[in-house]
C-alpha positions in Angstrom: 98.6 97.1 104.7 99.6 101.1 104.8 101.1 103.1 107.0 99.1 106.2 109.3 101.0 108.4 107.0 99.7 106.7 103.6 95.9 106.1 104.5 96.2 110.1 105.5 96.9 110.9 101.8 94.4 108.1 100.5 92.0 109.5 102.2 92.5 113.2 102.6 92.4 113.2 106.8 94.9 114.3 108.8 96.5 112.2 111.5 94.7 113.6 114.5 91.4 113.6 113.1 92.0 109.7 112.1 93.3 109.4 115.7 90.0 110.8 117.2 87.8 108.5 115.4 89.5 105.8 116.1 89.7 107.1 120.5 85.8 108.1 120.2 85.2 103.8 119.1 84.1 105.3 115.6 86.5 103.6 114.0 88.6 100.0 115.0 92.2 101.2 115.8 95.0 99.2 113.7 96.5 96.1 115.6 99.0 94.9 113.4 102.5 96.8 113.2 105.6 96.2 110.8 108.8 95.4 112.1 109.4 100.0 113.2 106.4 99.5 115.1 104.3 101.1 113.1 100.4 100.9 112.7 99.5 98.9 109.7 95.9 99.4 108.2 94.2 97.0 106.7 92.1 97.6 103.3 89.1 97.1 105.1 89.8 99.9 107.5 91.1 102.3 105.4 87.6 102.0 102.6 85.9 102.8 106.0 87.6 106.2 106.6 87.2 106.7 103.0 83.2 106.2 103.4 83.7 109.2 106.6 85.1 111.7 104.3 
């Protein structure tokens, strides 16, 4: 599980753009959070914003 911040570096998108795909239902948003309450991403979603870019 990564953080926004960390799947933005694996995958060379910037927040928003991630944020976009994820508002227009062209990606699944993230449900799970850790214990900041920040989104977690799951391996699965971040090899399908890799596949985007």
């Amino acid at each position: 599980m990564k953080t926004l911040h960390e799947v933005t570096q694996i995958v060379g998108m910037t927040r928003r753009v991630i944020q976009e795909y994820e508002k227009a239902g062209l990606a699944t948003a993230p449900t799970a959070t850790n214990k900041y309450g920040h989104l977690l991403y799951a391996d699965k979603e971040i090899i399908a914003y890799d596949k985007e870019n």
